[in-house]
CHARMM internal coordinates of N, CA and C (Angstrom, degrees):
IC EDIT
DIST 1 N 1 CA 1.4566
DIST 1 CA 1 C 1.5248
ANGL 1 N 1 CA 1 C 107.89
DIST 1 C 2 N 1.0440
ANGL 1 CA 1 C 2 N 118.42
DIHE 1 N 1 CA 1 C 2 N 117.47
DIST 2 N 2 CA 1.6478
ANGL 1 C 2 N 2 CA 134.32
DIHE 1 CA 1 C 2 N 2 CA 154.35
DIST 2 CA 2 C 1.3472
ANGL 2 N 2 CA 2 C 118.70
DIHE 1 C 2 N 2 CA 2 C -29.03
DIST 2 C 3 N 1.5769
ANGL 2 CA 2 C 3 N 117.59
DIHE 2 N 2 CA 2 C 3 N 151.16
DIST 3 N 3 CA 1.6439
ANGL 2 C 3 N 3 CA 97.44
DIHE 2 CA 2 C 3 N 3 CA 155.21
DIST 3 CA 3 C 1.3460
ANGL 3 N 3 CA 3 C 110.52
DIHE 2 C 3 N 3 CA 3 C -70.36
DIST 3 C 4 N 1.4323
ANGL 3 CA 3 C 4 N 144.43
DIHE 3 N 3 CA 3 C 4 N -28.83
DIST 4 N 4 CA 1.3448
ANGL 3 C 4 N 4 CA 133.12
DIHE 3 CA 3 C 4 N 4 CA -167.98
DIST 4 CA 4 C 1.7051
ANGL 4 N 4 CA 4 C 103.83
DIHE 3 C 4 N 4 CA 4 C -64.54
DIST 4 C 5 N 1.3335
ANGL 4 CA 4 C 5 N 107.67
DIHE 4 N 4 CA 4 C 5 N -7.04
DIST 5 N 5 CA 1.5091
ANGL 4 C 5 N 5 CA 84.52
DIHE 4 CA 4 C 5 N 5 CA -158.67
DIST 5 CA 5 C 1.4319
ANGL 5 N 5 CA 5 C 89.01
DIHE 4 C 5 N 5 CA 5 C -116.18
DIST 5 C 6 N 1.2988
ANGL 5 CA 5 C 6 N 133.96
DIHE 5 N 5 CA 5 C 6 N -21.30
DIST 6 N 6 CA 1.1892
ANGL 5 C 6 N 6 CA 146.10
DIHE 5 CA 5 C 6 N 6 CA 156.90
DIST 6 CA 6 C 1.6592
ANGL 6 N 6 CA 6 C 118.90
DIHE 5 C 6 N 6 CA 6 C -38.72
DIST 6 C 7 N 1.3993
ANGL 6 CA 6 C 7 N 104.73
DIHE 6 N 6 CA 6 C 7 N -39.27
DIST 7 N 7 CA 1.4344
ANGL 6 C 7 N 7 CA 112.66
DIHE 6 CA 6 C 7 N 7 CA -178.72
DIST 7 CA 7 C 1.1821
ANGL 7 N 7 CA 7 C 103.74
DIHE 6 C 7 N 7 CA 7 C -74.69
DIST 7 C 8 N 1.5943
ANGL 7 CA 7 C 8 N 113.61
DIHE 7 N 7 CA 7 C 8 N -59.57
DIST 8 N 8 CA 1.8157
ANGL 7 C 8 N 8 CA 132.31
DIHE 7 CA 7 C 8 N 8 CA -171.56
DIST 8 CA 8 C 1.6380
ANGL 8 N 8 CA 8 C 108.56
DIHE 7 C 8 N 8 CA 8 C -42.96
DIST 8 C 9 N 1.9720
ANGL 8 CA 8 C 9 N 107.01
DIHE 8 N 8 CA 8 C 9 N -33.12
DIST 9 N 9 CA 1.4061
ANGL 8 C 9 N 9 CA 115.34
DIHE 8 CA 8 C 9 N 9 CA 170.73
DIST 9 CA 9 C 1.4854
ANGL 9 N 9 CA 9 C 112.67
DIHE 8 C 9 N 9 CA 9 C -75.31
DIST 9 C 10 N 1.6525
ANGL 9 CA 9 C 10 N 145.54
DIHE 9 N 9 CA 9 C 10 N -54.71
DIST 10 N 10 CA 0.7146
ANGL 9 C 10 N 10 CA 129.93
DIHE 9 CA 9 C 10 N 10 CA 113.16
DIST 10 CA 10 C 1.5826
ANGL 10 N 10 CA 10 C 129.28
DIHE 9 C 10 N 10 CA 10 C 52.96
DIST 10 C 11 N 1.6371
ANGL 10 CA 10 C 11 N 105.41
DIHE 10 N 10 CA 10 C 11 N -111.15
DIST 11 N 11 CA 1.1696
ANGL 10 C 11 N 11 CA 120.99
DIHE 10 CA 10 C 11 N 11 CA 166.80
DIST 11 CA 11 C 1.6019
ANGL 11 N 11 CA 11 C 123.88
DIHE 10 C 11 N 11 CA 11 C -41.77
DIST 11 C 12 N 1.3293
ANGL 11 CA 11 C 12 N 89.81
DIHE 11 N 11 CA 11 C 12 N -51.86
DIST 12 N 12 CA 1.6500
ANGL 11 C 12 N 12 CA 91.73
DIHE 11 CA 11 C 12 N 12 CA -176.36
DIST 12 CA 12 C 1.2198
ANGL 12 N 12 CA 12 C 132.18
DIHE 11 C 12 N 12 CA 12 C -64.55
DIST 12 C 13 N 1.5067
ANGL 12 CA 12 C 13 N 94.65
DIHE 12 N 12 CA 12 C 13 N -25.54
DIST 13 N 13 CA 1.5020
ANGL 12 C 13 N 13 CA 108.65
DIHE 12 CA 12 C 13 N 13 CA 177.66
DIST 13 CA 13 C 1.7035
ANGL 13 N 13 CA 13 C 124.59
DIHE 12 C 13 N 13 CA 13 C -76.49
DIST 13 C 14 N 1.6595
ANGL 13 CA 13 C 14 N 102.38
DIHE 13 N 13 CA 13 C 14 N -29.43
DIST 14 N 14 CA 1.3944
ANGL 13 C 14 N 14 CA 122.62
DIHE 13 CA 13 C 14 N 14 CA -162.89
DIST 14 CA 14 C 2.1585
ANGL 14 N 14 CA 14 C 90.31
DIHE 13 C 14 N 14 CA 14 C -90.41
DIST 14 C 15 N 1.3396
ANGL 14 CA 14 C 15 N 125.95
DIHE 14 N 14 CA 14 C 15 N -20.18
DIST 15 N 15 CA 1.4648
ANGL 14 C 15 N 15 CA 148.81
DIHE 14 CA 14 C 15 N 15 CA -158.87
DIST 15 CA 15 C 2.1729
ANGL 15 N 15 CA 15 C 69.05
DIHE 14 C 15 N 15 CA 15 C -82.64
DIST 15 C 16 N 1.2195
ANGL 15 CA 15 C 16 N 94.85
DIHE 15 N 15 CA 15 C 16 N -77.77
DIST 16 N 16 CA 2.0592
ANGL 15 C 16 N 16 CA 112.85
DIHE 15 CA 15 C 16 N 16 CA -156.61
DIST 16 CA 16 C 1.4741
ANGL 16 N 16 CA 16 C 83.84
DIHE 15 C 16 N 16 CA 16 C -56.40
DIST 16 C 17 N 1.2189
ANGL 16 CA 16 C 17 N 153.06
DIHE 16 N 16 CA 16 C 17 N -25.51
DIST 17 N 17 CA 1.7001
ANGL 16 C 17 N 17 CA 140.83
DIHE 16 CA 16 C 17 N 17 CA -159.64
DIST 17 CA 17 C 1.5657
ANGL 17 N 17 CA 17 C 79.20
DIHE 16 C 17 N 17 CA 17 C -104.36
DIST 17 C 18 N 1.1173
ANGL 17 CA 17 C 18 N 140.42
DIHE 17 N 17 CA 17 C 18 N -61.80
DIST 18 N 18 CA 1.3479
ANGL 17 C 18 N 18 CA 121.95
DIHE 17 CA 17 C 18 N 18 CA -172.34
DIST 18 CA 18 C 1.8553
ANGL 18 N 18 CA 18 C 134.87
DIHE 17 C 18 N 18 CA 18 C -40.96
DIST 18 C 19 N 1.7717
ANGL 18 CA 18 C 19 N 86.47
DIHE 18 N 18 CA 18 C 19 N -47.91
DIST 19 N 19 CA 1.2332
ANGL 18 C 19 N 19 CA 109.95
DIHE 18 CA 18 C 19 N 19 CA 170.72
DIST 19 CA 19 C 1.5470
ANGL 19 N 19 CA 19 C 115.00
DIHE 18 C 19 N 19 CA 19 C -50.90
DIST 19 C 20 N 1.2722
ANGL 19 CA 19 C 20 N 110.68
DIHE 19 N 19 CA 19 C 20 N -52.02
DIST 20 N 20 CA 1.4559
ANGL 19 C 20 N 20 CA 121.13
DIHE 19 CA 19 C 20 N 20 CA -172.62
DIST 20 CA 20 C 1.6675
ANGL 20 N 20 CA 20 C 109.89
DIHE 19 C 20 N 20 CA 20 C -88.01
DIST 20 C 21 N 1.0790
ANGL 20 CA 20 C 21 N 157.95
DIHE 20 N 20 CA 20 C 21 N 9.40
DIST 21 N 21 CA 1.4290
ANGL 20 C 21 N 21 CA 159.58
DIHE 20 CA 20 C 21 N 21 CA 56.22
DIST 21 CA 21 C 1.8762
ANGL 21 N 21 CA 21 C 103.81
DIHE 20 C 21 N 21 CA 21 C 33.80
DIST 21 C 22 N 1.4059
ANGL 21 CA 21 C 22 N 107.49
DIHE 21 N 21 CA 21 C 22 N -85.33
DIST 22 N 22 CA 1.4385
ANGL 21 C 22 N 22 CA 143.91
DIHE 21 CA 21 C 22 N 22 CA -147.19
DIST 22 CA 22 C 1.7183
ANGL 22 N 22 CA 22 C 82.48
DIHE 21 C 22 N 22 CA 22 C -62.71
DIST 22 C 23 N 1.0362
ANGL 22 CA 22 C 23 N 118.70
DIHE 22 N 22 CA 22 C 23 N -46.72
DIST 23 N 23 CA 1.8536
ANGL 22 C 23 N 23 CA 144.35
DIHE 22 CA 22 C 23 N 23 CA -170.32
DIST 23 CA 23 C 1.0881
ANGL 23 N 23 CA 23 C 99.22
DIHE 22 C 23 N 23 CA 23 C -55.05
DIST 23 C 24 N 1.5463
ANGL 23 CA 23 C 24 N 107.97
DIHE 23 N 23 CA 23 C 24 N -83.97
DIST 24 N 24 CA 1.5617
ANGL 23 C 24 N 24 CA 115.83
DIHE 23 CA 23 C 24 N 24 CA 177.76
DIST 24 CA 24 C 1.6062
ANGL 24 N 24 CA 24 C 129.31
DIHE 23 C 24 N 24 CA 24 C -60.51
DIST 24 C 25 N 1.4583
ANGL 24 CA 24 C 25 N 111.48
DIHE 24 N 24 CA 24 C 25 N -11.99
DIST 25 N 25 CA 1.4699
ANGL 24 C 25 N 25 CA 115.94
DIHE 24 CA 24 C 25 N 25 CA 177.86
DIST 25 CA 25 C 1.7848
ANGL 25 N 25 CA 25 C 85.76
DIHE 24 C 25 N 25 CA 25 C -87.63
DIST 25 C 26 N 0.9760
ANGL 25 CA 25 C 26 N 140.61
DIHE 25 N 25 CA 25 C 26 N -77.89
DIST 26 N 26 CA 1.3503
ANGL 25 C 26 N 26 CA 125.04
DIHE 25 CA 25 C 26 N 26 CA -171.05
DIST 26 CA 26 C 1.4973
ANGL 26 N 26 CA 26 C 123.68
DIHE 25 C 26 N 26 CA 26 C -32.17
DIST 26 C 27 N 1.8669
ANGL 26 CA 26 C 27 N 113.39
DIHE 26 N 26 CA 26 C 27 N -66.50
DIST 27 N 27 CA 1.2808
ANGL 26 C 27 N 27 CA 100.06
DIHE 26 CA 26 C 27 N 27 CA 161.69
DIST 27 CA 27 C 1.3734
ANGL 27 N 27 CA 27 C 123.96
DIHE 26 C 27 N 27 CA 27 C -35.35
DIST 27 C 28 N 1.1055
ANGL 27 CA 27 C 28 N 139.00
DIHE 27 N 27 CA 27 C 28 N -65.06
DIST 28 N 28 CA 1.5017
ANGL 27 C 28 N 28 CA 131.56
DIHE 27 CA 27 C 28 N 28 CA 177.09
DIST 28 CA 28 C 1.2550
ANGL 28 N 28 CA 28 C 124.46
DIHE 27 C 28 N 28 CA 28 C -36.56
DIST 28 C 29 N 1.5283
ANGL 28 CA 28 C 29 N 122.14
DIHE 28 N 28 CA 28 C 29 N -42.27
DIST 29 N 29 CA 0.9792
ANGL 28 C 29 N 29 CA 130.61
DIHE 28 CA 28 C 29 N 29 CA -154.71
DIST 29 CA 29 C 1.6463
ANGL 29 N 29 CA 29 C 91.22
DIHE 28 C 29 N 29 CA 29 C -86.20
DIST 29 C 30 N 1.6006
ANGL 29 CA 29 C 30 N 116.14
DIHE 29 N 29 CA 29 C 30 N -30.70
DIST 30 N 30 CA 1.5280
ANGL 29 C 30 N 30 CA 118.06
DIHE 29 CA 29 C 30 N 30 CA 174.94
DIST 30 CA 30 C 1.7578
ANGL 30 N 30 CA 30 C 110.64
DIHE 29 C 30 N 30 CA 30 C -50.34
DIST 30 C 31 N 1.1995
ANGL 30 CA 30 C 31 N 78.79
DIHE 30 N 30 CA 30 C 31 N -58.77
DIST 31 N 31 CA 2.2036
ANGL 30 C 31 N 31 CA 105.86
DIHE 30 CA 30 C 31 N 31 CA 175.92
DIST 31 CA 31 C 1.1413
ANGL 31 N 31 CA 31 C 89.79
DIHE 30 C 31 N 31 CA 31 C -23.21
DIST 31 C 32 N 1.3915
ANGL 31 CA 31 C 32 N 125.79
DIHE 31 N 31 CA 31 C 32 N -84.98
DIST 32 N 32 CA 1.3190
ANGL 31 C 32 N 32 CA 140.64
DIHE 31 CA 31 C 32 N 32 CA -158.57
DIST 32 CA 32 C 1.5634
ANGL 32 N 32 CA 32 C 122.91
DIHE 31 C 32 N 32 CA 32 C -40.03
DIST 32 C 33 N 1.7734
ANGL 32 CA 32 C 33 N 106.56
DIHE 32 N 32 CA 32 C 33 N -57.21
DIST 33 N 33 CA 1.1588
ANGL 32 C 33 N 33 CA 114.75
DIHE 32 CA 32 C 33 N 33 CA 172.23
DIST 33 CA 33 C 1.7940
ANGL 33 N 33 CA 33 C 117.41
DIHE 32 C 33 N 33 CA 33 C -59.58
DIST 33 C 34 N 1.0589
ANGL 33 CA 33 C 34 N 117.15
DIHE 33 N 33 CA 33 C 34 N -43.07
DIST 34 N 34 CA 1.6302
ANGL 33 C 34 N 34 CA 119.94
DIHE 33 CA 33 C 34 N 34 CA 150.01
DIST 34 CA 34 C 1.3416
ANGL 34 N 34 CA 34 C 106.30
DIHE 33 C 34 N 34 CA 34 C -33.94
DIST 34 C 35 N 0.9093
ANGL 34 CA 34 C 35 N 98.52
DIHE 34 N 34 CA 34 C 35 N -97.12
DIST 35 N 35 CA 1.7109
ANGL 34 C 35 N 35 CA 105.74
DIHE 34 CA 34 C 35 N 35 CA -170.52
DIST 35 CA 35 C 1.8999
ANGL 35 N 35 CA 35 C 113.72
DIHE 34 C 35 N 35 CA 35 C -27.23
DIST 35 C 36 N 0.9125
ANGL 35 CA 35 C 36 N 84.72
DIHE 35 N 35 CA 35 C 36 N -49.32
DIST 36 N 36 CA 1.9633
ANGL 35 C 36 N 36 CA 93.51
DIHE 35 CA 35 C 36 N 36 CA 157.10
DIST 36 CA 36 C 1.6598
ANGL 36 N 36 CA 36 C 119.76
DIHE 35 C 36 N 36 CA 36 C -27.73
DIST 36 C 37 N 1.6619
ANGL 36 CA 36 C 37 N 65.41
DIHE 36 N 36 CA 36 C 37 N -92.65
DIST 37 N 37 CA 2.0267
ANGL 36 C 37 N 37 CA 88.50
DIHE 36 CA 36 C 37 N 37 CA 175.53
DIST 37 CA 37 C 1.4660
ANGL 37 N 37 CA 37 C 104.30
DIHE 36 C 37 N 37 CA 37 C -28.43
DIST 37 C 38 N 1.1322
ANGL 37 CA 37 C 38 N 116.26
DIHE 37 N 37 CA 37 C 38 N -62.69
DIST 38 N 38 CA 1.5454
ANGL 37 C 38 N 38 CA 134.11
DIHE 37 CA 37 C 38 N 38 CA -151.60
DIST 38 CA 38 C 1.5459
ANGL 38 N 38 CA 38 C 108.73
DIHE 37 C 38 N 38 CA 38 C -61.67
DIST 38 C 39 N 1.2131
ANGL 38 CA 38 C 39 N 90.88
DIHE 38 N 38 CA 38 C 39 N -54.45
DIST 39 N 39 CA 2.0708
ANGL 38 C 39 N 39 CA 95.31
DIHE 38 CA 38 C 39 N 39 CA 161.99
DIST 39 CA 39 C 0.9728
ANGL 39 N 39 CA 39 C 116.34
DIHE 38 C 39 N 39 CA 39 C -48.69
DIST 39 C 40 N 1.9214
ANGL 39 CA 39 C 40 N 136.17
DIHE 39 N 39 CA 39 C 40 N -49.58
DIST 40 N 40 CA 0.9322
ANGL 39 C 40 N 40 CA 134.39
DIHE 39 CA 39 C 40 N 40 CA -83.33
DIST 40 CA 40 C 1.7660
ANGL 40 N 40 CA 40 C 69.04
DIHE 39 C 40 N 40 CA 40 C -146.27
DIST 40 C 41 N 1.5210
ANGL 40 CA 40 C 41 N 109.84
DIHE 40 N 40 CA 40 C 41 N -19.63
DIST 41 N 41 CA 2.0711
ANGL 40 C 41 N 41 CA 106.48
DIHE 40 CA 40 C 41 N 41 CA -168.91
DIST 41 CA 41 C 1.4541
ANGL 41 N 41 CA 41 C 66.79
DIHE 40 C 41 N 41 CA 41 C -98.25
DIST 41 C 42 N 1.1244
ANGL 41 CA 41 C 42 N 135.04
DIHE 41 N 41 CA 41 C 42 N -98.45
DIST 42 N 42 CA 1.1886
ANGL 41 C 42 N 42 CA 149.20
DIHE 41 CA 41 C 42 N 42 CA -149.98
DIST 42 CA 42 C 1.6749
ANGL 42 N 42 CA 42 C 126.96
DIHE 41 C 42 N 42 CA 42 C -35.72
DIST 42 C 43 N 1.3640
ANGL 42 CA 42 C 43 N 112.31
DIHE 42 N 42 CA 42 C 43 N -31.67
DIST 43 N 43 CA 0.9858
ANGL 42 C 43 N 43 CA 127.45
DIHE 42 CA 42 C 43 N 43 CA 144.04
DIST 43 CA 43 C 1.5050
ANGL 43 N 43 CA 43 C 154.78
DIHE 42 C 43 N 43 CA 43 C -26.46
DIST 43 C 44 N 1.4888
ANGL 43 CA 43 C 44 N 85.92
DIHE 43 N 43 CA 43 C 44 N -46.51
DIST 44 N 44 CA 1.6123
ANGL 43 C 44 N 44 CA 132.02
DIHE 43 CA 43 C 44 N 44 CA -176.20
DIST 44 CA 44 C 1.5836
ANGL 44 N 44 CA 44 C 110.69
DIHE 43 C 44 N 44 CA 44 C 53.78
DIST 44 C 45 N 1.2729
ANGL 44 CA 44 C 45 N 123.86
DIHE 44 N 44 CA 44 C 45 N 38.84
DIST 45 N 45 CA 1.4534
ANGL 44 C 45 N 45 CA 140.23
DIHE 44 CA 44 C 45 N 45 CA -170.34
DIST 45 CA 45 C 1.4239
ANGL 45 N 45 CA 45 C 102.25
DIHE 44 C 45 N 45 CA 45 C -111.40
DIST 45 C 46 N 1.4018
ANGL 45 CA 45 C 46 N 119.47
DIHE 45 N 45 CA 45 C 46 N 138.01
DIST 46 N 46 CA 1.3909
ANGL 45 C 46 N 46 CA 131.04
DIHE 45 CA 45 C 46 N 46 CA 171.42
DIST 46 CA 46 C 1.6163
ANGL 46 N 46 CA 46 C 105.23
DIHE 45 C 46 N 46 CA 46 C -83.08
DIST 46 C 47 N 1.8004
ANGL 46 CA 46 C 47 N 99.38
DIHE 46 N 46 CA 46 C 47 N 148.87
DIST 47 N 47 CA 1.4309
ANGL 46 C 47 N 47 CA 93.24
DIHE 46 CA 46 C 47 N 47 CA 175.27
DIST 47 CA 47 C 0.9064
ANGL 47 N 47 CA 47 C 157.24
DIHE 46 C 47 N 47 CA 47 C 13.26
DIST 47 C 48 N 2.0517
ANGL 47 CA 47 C 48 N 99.30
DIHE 47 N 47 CA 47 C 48 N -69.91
DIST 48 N 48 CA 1.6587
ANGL 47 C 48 N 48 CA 112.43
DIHE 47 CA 47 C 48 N 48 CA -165.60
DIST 48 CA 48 C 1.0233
ANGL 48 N 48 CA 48 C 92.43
DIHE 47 C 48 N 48 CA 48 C -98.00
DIST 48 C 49 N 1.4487
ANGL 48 CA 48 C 49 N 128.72
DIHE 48 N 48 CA 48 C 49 N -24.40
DIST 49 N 49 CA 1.6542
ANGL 48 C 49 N 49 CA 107.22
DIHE 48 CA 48 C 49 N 49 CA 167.42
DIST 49 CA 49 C 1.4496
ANGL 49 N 49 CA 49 C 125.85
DIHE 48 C 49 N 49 CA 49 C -73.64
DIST 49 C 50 N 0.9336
ANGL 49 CA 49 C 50 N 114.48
DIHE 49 N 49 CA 49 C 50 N -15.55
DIST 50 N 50 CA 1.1360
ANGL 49 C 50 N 50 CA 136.12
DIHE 49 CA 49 C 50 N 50 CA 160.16
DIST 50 CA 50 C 1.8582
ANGL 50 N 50 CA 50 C 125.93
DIHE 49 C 50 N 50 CA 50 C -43.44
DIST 50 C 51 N 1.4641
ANGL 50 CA 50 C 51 N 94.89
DIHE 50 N 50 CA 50 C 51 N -72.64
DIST 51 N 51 CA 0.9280
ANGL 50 C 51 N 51 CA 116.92
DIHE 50 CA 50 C 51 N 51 CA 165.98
DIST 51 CA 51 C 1.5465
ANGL 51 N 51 CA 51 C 123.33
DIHE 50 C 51 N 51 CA 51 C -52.88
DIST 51 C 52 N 1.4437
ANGL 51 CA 51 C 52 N 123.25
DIHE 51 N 51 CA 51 C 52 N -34.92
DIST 52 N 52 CA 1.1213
ANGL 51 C 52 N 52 CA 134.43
DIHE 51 CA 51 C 52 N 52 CA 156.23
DIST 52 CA 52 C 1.3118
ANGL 52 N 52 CA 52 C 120.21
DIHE 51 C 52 N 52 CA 52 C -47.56
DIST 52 C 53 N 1.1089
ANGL 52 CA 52 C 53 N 107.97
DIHE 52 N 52 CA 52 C 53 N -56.05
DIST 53 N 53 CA 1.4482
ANGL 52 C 53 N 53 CA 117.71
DIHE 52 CA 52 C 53 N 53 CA -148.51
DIST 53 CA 53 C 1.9971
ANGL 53 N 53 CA 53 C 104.18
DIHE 52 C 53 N 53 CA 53 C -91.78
DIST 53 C 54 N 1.2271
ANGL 53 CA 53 C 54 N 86.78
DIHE 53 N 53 CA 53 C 54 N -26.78
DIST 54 N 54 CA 2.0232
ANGL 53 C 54 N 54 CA 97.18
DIHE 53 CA 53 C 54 N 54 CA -167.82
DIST 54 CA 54 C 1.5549
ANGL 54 N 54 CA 54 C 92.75
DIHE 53 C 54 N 54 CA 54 C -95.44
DIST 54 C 55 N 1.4412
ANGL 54 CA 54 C 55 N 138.30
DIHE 54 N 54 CA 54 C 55 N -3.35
DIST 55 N 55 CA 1.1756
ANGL 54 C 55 N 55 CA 140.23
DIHE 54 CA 54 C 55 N 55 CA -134.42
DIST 55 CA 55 C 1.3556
ANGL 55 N 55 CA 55 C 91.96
DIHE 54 C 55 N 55 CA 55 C -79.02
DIST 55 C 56 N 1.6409
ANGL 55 CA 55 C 56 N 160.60
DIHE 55 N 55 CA 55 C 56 N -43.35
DIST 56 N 56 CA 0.8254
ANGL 55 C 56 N 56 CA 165.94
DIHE 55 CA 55 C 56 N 56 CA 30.05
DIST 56 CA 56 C 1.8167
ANGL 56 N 56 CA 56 C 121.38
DIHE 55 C 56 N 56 CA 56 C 82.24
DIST 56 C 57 N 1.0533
ANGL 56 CA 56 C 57 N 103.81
DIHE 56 N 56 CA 56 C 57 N -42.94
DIST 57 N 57 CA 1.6386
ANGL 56 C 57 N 57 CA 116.69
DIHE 56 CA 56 C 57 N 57 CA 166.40
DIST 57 CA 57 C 1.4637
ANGL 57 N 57 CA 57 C 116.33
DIHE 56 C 57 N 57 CA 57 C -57.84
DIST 57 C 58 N 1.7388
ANGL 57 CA 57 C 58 N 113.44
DIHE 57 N 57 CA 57 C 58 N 124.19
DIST 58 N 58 CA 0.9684
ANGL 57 C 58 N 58 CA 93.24
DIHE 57 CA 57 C 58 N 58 CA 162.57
DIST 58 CA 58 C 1.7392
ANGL 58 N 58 CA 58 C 97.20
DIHE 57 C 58 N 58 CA 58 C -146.45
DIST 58 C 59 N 1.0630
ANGL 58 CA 58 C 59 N 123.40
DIHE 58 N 58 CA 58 C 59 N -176.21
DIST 59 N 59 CA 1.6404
ANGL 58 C 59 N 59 CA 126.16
DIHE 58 CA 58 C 59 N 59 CA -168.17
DIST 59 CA 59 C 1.6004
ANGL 59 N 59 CA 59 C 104.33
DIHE 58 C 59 N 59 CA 59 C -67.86
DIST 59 C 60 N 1.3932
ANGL 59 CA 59 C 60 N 109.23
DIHE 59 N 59 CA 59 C 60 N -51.39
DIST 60 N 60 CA 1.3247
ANGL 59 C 60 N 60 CA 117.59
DIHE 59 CA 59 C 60 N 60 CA 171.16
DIST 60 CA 60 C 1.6866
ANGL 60 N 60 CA 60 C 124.02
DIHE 59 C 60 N 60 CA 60 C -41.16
DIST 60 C 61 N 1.7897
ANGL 60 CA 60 C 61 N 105.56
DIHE 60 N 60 CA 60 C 61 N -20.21
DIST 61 N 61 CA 1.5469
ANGL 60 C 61 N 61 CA 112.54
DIHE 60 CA 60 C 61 N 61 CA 173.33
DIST 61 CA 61 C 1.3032
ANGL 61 N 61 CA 61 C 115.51
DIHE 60 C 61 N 61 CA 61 C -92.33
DIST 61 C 62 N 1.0709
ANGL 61 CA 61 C 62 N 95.72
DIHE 61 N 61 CA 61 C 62 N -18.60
DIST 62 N 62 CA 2.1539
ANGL 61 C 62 N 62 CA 108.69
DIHE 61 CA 61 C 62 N 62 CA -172.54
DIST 62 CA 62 C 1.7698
ANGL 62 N 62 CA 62 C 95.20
DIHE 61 C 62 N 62 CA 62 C -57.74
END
COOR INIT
IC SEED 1 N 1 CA 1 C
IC BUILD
């Protein structure tokens, strides 16, 4: 393998680790909004109380 092709490997690889980053920060960020809701039905609290009160919650504390 070349350096040209070394880089092109490289790239592609650091392109597919980005992608999958970008993946898992969204899923999570889905997680989260669930986890919301879920307080937030169950709770029986509107929004801003909601928002108050869960403001602080995150999956990583569960």
């Amino acid at each position: 393998m070349n350096r040209s092709e070394a880089f092109k490997s490289a790239d592609e690889e650091h392109e597919a680790f980005l992608r999958a980053i970008g993946e898992l920060t969204l899923a999570w960020s889905d997680l989260e909004v669930v986890l919301y809701k879920l307080l937030k039905h169950y709770s029986g609290v509107n929004d801003a109380v909601g928002r108050a009160i869960f403001s602080g919650t995150r999956a990583s504390t569960m």
